[in-house]
C-alpha positions in Angstrom: -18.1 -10.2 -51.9 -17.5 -12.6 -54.3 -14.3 -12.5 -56.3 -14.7 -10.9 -60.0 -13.1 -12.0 -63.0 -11.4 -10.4 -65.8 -14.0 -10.3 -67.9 -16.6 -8.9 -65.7 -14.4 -6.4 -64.8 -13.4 -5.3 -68.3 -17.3 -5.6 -69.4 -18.7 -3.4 -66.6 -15.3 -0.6 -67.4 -17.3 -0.6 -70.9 -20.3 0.3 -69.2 -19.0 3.4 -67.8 -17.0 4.6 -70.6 -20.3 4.3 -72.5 -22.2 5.9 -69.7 -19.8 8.8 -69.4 -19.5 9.2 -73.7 -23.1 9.8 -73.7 -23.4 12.4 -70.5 -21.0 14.5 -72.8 -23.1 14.2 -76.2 -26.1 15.3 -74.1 -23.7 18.5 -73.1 -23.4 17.8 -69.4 -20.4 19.1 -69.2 -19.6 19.9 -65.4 -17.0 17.3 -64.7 -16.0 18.7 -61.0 -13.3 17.2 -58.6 -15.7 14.2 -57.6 -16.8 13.0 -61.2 -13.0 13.4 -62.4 -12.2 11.2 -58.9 -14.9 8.5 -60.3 -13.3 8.8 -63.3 -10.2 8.0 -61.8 -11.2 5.1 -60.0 -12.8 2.9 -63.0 -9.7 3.6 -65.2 -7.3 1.9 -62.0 -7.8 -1.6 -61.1 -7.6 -0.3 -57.1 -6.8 -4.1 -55.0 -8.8 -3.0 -52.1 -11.4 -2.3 -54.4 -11.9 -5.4 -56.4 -10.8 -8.1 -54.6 -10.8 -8.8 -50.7 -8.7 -10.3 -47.9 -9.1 -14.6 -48.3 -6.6 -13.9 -44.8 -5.5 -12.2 -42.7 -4.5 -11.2 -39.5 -4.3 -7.7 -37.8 -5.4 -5.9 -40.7 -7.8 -3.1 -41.4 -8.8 -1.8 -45.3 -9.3 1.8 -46.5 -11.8 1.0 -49.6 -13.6 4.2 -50.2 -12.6 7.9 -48.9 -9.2 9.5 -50.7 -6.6 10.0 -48.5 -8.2 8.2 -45.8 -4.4 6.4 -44.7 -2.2 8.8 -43.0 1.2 7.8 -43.6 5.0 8.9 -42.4 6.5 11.7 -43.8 3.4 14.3 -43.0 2.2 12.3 -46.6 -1.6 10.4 -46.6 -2.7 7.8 -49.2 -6.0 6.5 -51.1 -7.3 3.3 -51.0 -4.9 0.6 -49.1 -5.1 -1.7 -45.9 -3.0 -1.1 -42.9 -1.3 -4.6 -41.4 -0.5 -4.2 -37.6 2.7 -5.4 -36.1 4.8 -8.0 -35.9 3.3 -11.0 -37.5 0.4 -9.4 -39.0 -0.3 -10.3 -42.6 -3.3 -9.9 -45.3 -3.7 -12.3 -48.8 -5.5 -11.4 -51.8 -6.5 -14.3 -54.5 -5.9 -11.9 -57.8 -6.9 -14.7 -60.1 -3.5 -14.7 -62.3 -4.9 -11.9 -64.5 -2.3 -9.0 -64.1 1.3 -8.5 -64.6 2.5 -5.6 -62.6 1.4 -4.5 -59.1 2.3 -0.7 -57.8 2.0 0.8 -54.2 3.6 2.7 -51.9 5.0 1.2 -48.4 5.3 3.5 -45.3 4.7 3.5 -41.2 1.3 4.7 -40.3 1.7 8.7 -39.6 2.4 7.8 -35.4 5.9 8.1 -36.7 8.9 6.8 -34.6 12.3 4.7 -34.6 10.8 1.7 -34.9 11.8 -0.4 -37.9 9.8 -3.2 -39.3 10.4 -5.4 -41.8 7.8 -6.6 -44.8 8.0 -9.2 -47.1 5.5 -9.5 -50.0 5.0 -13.6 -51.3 3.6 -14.1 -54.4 2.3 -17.9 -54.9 4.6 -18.1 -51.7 7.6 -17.0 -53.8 9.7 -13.8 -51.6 9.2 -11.1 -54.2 9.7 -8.1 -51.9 12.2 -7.8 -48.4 12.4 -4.5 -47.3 12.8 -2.7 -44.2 10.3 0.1 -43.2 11.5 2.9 -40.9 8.7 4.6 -39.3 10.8 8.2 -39.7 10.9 7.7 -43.3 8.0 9.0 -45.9 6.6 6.6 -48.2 8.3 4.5 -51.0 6.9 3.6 -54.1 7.6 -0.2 -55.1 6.6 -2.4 -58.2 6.4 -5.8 -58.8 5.7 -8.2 -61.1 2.8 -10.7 -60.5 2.5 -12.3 -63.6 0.6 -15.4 -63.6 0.4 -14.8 -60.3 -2.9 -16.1 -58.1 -2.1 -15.6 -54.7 -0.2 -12.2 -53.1 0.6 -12.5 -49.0 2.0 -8.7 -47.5 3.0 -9.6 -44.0 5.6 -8.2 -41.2 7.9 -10.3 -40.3 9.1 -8.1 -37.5 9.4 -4.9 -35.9 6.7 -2.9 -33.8 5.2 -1.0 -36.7 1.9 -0.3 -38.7 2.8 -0.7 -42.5 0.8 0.9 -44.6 0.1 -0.1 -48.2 -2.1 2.5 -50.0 -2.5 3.0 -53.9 -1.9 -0.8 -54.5 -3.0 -1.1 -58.5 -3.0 -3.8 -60.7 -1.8 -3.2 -63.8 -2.8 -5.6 -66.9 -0.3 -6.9 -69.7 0.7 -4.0 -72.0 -0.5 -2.0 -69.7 2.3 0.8 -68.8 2.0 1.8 -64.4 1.2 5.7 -63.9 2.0 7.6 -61.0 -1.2 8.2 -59.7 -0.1 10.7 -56.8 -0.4 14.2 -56.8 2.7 15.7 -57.4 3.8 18.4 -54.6 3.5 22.0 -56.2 6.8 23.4 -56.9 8.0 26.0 -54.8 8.3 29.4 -56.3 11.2 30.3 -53.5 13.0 30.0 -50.3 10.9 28.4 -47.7 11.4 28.5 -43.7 11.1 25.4 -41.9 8.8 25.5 -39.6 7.1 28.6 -40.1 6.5 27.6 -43.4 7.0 23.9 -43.5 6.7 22.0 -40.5 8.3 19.1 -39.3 6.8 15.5 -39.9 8.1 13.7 -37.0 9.9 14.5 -33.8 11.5 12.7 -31.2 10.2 13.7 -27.4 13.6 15.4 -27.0 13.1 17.9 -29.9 10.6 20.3 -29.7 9.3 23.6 -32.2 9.4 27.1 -31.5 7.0 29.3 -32.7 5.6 33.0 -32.1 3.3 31.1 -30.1 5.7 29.6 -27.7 6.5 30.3 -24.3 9.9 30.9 -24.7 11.7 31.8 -28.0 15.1 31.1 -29.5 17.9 33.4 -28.2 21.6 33.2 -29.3 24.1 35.8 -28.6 20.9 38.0 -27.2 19.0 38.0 -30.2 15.4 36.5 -30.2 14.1 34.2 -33.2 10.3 33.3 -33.2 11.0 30.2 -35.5 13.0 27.0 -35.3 13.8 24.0 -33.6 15.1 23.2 -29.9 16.9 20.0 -28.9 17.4 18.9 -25.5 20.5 18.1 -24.5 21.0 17.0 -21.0 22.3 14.6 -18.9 21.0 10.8 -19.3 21.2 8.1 -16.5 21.0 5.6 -19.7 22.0 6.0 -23.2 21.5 9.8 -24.6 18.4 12.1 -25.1 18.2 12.3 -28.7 16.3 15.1 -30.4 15.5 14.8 -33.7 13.0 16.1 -36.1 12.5 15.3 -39.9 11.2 17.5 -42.8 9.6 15.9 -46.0 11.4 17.9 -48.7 9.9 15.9 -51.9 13.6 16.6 -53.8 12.4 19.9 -54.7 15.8 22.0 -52.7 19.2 22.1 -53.6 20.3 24.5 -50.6 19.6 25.0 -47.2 20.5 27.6 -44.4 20.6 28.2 -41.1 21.9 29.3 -37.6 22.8 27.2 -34.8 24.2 27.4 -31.1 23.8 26.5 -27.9 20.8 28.4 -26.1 21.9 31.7 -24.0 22.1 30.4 -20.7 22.8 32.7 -18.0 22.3 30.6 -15.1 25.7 28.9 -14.9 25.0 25.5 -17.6 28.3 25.6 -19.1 26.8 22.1 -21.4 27.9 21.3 -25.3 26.6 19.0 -27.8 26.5 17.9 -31.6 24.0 18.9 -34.0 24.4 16.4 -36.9 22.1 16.8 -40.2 21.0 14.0 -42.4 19.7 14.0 -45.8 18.3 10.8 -46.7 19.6 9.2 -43.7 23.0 10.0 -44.8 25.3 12.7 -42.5 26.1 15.8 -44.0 27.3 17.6 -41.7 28.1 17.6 -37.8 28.7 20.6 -35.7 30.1 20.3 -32.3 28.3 23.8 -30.2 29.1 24.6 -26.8 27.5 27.3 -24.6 29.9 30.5 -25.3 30.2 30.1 -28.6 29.0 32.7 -31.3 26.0 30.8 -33.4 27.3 29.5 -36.5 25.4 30.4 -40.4 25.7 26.6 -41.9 25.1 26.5 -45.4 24.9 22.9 -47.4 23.9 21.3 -49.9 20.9 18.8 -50.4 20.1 18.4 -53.7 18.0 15.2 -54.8 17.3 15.5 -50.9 13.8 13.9 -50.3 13.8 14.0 -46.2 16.2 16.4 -44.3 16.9 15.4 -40.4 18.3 17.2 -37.8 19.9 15.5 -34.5 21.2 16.8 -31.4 22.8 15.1 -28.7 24.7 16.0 -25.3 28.5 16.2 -25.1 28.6 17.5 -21.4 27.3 19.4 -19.0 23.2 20.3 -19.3 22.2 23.2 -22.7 19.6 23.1 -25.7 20.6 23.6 -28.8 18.9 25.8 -31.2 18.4 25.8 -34.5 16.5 28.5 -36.5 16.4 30.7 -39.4 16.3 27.3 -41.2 15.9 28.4 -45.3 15.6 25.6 -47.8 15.9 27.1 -51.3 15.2 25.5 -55.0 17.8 25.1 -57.3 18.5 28.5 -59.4 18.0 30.5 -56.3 20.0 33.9 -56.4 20.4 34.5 -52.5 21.1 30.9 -52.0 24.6 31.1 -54.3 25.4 34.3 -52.2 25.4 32.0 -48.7 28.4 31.5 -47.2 29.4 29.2 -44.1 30.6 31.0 -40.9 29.7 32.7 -37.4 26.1 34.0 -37.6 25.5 37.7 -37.7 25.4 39.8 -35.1 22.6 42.3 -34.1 22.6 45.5 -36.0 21.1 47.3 -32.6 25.2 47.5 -31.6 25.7 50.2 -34.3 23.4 51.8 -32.3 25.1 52.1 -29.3 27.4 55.3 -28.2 31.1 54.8 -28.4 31.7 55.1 -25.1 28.7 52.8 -23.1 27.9 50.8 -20.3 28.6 46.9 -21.0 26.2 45.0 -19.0 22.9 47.3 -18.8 23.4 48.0 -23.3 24.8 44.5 -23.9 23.7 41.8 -21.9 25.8 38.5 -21.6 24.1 36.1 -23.3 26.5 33.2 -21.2 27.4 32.9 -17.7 28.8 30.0 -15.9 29.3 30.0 -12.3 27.4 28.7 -8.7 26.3 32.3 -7.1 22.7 33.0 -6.3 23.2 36.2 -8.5 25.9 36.2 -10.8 25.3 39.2 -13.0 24.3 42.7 -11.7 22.4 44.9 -14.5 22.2 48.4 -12.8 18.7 47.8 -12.6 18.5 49.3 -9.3 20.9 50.9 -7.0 19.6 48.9 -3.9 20.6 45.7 -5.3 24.1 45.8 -4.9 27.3 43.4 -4.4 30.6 44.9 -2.4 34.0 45.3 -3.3 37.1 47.5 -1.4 34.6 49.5 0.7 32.1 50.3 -2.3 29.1 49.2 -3.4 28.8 48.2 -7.5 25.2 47.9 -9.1 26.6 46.7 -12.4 29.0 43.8 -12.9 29.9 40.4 -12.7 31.0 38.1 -9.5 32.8 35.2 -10.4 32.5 32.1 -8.2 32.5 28.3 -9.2 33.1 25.2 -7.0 33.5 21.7 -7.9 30.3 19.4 -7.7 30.0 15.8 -8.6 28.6 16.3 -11.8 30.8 18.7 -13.0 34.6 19.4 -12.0 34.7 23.0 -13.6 36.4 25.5 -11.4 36.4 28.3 -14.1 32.8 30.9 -13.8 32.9 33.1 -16.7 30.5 35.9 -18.5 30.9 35.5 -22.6 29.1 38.8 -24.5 28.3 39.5 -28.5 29.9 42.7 -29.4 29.2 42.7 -32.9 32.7 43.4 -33.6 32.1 47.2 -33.0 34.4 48.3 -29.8 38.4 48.6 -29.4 38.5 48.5 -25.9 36.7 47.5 -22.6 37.7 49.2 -18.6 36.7 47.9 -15.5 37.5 47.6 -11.9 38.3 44.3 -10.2 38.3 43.1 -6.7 37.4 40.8 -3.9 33.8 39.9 -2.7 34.4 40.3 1.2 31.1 38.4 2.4 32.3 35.3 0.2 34.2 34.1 3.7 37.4 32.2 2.1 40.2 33.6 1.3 42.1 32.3 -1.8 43.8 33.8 -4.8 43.0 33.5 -8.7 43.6 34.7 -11.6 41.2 36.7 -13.7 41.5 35.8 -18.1 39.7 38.4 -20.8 39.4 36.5 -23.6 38.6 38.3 -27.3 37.0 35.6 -29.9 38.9 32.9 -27.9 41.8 34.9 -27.8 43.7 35.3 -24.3 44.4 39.3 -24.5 44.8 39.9 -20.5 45.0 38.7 -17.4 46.4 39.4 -14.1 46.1 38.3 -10.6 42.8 38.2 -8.3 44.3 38.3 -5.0 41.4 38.4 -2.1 43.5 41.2 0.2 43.9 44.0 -2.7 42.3 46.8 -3.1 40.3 47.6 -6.0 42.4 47.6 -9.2 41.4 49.3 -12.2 41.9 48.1 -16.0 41.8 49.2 -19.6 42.6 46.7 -22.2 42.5 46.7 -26.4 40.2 44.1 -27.5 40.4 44.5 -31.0 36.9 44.6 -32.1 36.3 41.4 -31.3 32.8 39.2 -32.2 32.9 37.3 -28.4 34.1 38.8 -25.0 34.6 36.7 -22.1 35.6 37.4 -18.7 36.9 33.9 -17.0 38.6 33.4 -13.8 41.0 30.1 -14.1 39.5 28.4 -10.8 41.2 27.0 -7.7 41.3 24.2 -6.6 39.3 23.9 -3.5 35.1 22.9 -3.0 35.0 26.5 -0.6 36.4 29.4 -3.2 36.5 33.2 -2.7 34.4 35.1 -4.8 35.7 38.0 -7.1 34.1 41.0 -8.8 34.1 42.9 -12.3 32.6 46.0 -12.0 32.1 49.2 -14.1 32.3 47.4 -17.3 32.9 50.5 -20.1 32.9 49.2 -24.1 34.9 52.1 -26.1 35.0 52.5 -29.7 38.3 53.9 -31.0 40.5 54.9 -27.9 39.2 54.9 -24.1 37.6 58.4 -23.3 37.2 59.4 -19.4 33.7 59.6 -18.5 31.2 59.4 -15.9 29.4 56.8 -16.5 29.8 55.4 -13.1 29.8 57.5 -9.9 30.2 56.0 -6.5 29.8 58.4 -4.0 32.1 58.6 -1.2 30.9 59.0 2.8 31.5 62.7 4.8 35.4 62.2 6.1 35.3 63.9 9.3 39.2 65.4 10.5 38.7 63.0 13.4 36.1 59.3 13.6 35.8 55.8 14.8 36.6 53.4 12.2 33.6 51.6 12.3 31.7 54.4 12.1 33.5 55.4 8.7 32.3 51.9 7.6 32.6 48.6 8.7 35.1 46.1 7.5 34.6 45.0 3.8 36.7 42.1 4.7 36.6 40.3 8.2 38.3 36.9 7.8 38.1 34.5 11.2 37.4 31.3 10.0 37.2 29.4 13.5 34.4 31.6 14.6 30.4 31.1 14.9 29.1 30.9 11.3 26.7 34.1 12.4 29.5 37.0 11.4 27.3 39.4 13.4 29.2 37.9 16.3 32.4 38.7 14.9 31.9 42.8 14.8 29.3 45.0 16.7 29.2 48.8 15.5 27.6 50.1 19.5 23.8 50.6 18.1 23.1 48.3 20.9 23.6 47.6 24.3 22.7 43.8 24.1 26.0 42.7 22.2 29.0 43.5 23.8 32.8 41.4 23.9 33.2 41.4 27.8 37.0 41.6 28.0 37.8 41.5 32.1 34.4 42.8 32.8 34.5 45.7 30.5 32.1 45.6 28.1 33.1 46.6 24.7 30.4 47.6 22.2 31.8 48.6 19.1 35.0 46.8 18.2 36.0 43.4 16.2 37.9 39.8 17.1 40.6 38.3 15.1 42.0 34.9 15.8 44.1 32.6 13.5 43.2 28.9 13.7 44.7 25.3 12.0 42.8 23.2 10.4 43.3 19.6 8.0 42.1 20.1 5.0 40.7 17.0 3.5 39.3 19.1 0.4 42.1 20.3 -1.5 41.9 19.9 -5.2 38.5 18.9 -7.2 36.4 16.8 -5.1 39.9 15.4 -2.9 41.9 14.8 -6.4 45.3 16.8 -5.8 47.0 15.9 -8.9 47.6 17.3 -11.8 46.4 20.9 -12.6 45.0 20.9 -9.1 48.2 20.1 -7.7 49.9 23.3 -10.1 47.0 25.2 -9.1 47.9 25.2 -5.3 51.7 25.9 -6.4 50.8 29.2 -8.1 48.3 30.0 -4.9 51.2 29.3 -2.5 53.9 31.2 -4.9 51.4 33.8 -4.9 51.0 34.4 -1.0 54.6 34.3 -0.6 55.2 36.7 -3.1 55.6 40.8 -2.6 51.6 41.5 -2.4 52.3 42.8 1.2 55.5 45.1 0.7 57.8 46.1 4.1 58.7 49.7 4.2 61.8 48.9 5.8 62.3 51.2 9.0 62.2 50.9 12.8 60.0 53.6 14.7 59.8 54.0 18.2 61.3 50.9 19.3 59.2 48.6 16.8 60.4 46.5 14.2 58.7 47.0 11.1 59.5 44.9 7.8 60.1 41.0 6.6 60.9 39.9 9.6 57.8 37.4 9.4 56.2 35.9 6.5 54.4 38.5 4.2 50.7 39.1 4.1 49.9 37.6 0.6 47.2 35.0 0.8 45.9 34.3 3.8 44.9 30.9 2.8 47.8 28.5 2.4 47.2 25.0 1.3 49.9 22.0 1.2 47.7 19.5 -0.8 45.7 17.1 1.6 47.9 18.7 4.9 47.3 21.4 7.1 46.1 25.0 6.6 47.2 27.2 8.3 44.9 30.3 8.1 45.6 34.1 8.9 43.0 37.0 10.5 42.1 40.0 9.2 40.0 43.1 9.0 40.1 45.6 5.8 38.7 48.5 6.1 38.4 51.2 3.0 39.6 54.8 4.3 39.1 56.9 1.1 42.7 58.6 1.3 41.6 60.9 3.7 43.4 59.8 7.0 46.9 60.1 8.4 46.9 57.6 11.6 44.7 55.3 13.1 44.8 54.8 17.4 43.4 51.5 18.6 43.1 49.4 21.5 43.8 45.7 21.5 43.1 43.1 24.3 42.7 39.0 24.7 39.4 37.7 25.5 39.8 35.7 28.9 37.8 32.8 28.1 39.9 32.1 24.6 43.5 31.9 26.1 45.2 29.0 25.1 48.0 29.4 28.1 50.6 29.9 25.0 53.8 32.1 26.1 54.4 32.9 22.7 53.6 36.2 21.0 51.3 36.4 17.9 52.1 38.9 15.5 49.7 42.0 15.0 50.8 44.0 11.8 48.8 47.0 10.2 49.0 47.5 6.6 48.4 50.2 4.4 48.3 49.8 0.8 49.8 47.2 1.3 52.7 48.4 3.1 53.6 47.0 6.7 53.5 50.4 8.8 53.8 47.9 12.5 54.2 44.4 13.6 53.3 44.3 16.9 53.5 41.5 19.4 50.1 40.1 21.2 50.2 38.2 24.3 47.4 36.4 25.8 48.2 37.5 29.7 49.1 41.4 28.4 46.6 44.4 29.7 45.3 46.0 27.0 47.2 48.0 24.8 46.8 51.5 23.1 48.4 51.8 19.6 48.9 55.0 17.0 50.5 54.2 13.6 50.7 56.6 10.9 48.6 55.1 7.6 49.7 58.0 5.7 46.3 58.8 3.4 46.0 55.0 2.2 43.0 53.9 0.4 43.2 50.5 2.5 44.1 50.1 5.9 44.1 46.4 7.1 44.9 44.4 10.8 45.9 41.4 10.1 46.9 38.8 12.4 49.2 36.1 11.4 49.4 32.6 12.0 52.9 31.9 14.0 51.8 29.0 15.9 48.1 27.5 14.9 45.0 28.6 16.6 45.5 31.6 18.4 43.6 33.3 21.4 40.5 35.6 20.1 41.7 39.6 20.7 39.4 42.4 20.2 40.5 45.5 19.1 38.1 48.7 19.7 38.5 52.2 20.0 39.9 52.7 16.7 39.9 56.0 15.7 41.2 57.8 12.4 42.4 60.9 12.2 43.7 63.7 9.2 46.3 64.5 11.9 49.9 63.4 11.4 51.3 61.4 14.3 54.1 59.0 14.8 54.1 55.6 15.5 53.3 55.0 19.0 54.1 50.7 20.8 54.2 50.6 24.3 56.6 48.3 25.2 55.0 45.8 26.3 54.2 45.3 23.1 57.3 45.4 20.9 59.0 42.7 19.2 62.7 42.1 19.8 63.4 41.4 16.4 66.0 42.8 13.8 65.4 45.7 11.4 64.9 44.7 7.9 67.9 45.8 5.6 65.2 45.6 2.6 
């Protein structure tokens, strides 16, 4: 099409007007949406209307339909050309006829990070140099052309599409209108996302609907609307989410709750959510997965695009982001926000004063490596074991080091709303974890260390009650130690009070039928049986008589219901996280050690019948003893829970023939209850088998434990225990009595 001139082009605008002057004389009034767009389109002097491309390369025009150019920032635009990538240019020969040109400037709408940049020549004279960012929305730019015959748009550089739409020519005199529509103003608050969606994402930020598969949930509570940001691990660089909202400067406020996502299968990740207006940071927030969800309030006024950004600290979470208000200026409910933690569910007023924790308030973070980490009460089949009973509702704490993440500390973090005074629970070892270390259990309230005592893996059960001040956040912890194999330790029976602690029945665990007279087994095997040089299958360790095919053949008497200890010596290569013994690691194994050594297995101080009970050899404490990269030396044991109900315990003990080590020295044999040594009794390996009473005096826990005196020890199985209600004395035959001196204390 040949080019037109000034004059032709003002002479046929006069043919129009007259056109249009004389439809409304003859009364045809109906001037719809199309004739006012006609209208529209003689009064503009459009470029890709009236003149075309004398060059070009990489480009494409939009002549004819409105809003036929989708642009960046969710925006379109009307009649423009499109030039494609790096080097990619178009010229138009205006015939020096005008003095202002107006458009607008944007990425196509397949938004990204890419940014271009595109100059605009005029006569070959740099008029325009601007960079184009394909997140932002469109920008309005005019320039002056007087005189002016030739006009080049090109990119110089950068992996964009730049759109030009609504490029007018405007004549001398003539003053440039805005000919965009004008966003309506809103007449309130608006939620992003539900109401306003985002106009460009990043593959690492996604939206959550009422649609979605899985909706927002912090602190337990479930939002249908918002935004989710991936923050995980990278090989290279950072996953980035980000998502940008086209605001058209019409806000002044904006609102809304952020955390890390509940994660209940041991994450443990944090991250920063940063927020840009304009480009510009207004804020950063550093989340972490325990944290209560913060309310952010801020202000964006003049804000055209709003941005939000997450990105990985450690450790593998999402962030989310919801409840996200923008509100105009004047706004009543927007002057009444205030920054701070988010608010908690109103269903905890609900709640009785005295309830169950886990099954009314679920923990809405858990960290720890355990196949199943948090028990609901859900059923009384699935179960976990601690002291003899079994708990349907609690927590098991257990964390080892990997190489991606060196946390030793598991922990259970819950939203109390800030409605209870105090929490009770019972505490105690997971038998069928297989090591044997101490710990120390934390209760923190809103980050607050309010209680902690010691998790040591050959107590009983210990029962708690502790204040917690109606705290928002409740977290159980256990500090870690510093070993790859860890025991595993229980919270169980979890009670939240309001005002003081109230006894109750919330929990019953029913005790077995306590015959006057019983096999121990039969009362129930041991919760603990530690023999760490054994076959991994523990079956082989125990065997209760239900059948004749397992036996311990101890000089061609078959033994079917009895158990084997045996102490052993191994170098452990392990100690500390991942082989590091320094540091905290290196304190850690102090306290374990200090621990072990301490008074957790408490002499009674007497001599009965010839046999020496008391300090004479180390204390039962830990079992596990670690020098940091040296030996272990590891103890043997058996725990059995006997409800209180018995008075002695008889017992047969014997060394296995094919485990005799030809050692003449004796290896110590001592029974416990509570805690208390009640005999020490000497083991040989080329002894006959022995026949043993020891008063237990109604304990709740009577253990055999044998104790490392020399390294690995013969294997000796002990059968024929029985327990009765009767009182009887202490009863070592001689053969196996220690010659060694009373304790004085």
């Amino acid at each position: 099409m040949e080019q037109e001139t000034k004059e032709t082009y003002r002479k046929r605008r006069l043919v129009f007007i007259a056109i249009a002057i004389g439809l409304i004389l003859l009364g045809n009034m109906d001037c719809g949406g199309d004739s006012d767009k006609r209208s529209k389109e003689e009064e503009y002097t459009y470029l890709v209307d009236n003149f075309t491309a004398t060059a070009s390369k990489d480009f494409a025009a939009y002549k004819y339909k409105a809003k036929e150019i989708r642009m960046s920032g969710g925006e379109a635009g009307e009649k423009g050309f499109i030039i494609k990538e790096k080097g990619a240019y178009a010229t138009f020969n205006i015939g020096g006829g005008y003095e202002t040109l107006t458009f607008y400037l944007a990425h196509n709408y397949e938004c990204s990070d890419e940014v271009g940049i595109v100059t605009v020549r005029a006569d070959g004279k740099k008029i325009l140099d601007e960079k184009v960012r394909g997140y932002e929305p469109p920008r309005k730019y005019s320039v002056d052309v007087t005189g002016v015959n030739e006009i080049t748009f090109k990119v110089e550089d950068g992996d964009i599409y730049a759109v030009v739409s609504d490029a007018i020519l405007w004549e001398e005199g003539e003053k440039p209108a805005d000919v965009r529509e004008t966003p309506q103003e809103p007449s309130g608050p608006t939620e992003l996302v539900k109401e306003l969606g985002p106009y460009y994402m990043s593959s690492h930020m996604e939206t959550i609907t009422e649609n979605s598969d899985a909706p927002i949930r912090l602190n337990r509570q479930v939002y249908n609307y918002g935004l989710r940001g991936d923050m995980t691990m990278a090989l290279i660089g950072a996953y980035d989410g980000k998502a940008y909202f086209n605001l058209h400067r019409q806000y002044s406020k904006l609102s809304f709750i952020v955390g890390c996502r509940d994660d209940i299968e041991g994450g443990g990740g944090s991250g920063w959510v940063t927020v840009k207006a304009d480009g510009k940071t207004i804020e950063e927030i550093e989340i972490k997965e325990g944290d209560v969800a913060k309310q952010v309030v801020l202000d964006i006024s003049g804000c055209e695009y709003l941005s939000f950004h997450t990105q990985q600290i450690e450790g593998d979470s999402y962030a989310e982001i919801t409840k996200i208000m923008v509100y105009p200026e004047g706004d009543d409910v927007a002057e009444q926000l205030e920054n701070g933690i988010a608010p908690p569910d109103p269903r905890l007023k609900e709640l009785p004063d005295a309830c169950k924790l886990i099954s009314n308030i679920p923990p809405y973070q858990v960290v720890g490596r355990v196949n199943k980490q948090i028990y609901d009460g859900a059923s009384d089949h699935i179960t976990f074991s601690m002291g003899g009973y079994k708990f349907s509702e609690g927590i098991i704490l257990y964390q080892t080091a990997s190489f991606w993440d060196d946390n030793l500390s598991a922990c259970a973090t819950f939203d109390l709303g800030n409605e209870f005074d105090y929490v009770s629970f019972t505490t105690g070892y997971i038998g069928k974890s297989w090591n044997m270390n101490d710990d120390v259990l934390m209760v923190f309230a809103d980050d607050e260390l309010v209680f902690s005592a010691p998790l040591i893996a050959t107590y009983p059960n210990r029962h708690y009650v502790v204040p917690i001040n109606k705290c928002r956040s409740l977290r159980f912890a256990n500090r870690g130690c510093g070993r790859l194999d860890v025991a595993a330790f229980g919270i169980a029976d979890i009670v939240v009070y309001r005002g003081e602690p109230a006894e109750n029945d919330l929990f019953v665990h029913p005790e077995p039928d306590c015959p006057h007279k019983i096999d121990l087994i039969d009362l129930g095997r041991p919760y603990i049986h530690y023999v760490s040089t054994m076959s991994d299958d523990k079956e082989e360790l125990i065997y209760d008589g239900s059948s004749k095919k397992n036996y311990f053949d101890l000089n061609g008497e078959r033994i079917y219901k009895g158990f084997i200890l045996q102490t052993s010596t191994h170098f452990s290569l392990d100690f500390g996280v991942l082989g590091d013994d320094n540091g905290a690691d290196a304190a850690a194994a102090g306290i374990v050690g200090a621990t072990a050594l301490g008074a957790s297995f408490v002499a009674t101080g007497a001599a009965i019948g010839g046999a020496t009970v008391g300090t004479t050899v180390a204390p039962l404490g830990a079992l596990l003893l670690l020098a940091a990269g040296g030996e272990a030396v590891e103890n043997s044991l058996a725990a059995f829970n006997t409800y209180g109900e018995y008075n002695a315990v008889t017992f047969k003990v014997g060394c296995l023939p094919l485990s005799r080590a030809k050692s003449e020295e004796p290896e110590h044999l001592m029974i416990g209850a509570d805690h208390n040594v009640m005999a020490n009794i000497a083991l040989y390996e080329n002894m006959e088998p022995q026949e043993i009473t020891v008063p237990i005096n109604g304990c709740e826990q009577l253990i055999f434990w044998l104790a490392n005196t020399g390294g690995t020890s013969a294997q000796y199985v002990i059968y024929d225990i029985v327990v009765t209600k009767d009182k009887l004395p202490l009863d070592i035959p001689e053969a196996a009595r220690l010659e060694l001196p009373v304790a004085d204390e």
